[in-house]
C-alpha positions, -999 to +999 in steps of 0.1 A: -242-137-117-275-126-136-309-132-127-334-127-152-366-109-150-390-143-141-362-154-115-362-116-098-402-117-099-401-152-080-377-144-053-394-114-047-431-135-040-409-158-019-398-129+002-435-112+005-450-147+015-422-148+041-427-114+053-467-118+053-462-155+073-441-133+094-472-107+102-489-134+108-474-149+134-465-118+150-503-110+152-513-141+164-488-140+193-500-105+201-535-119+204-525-149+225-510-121+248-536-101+249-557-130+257-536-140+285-535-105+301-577-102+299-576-138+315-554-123+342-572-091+343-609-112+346-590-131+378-581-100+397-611-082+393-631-111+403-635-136+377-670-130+357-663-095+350-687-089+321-667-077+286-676-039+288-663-039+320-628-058+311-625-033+279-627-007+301-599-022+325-577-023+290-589+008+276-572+027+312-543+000+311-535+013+271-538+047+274-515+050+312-489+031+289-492+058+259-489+085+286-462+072+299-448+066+263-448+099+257-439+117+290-406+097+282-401+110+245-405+144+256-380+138+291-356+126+262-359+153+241-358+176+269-398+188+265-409+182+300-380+201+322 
């Protein structure tokens, strides 16, 4: 079966509007995560916590997890022996 040139140009717009709808929602899901876990964060330090404070909290949070991130790659690969 041929497609011509218009049909290719079509189904390949349908695709990227699927794929962008797709970033979307994955976006918007990490953002209503995130949300929850500052919620979550703001109850167990106290409830009130000003902002600055809370990024701070998820600033530490982020960077143990890239620590730990990479202390695993490099116990795979064999770096860390």
């Amino acid at each position: 079966m041929k497609i011509s040139k218009k049909q290719l140009r079509r189904i390949i717009k349908e695709e990227k509007r699927k794929l962008l709808r797709e970033g979307d929602n994955q976006e918007q899901t990490l953002l209503a995560a995130l949300d929850e876990f500052v919620m979550v964060l703001d109850e167990e330090m106290g409830y009130g916590v000003p902002n600055d404070e809370l990024k701070v909290e998820v600033y530490k949070i982020v960077d143990e997890y890239f620590k730990q991130q990479e202390f695993m790659d490099h116990s795979e690969s064999g770096g860390y022996e």
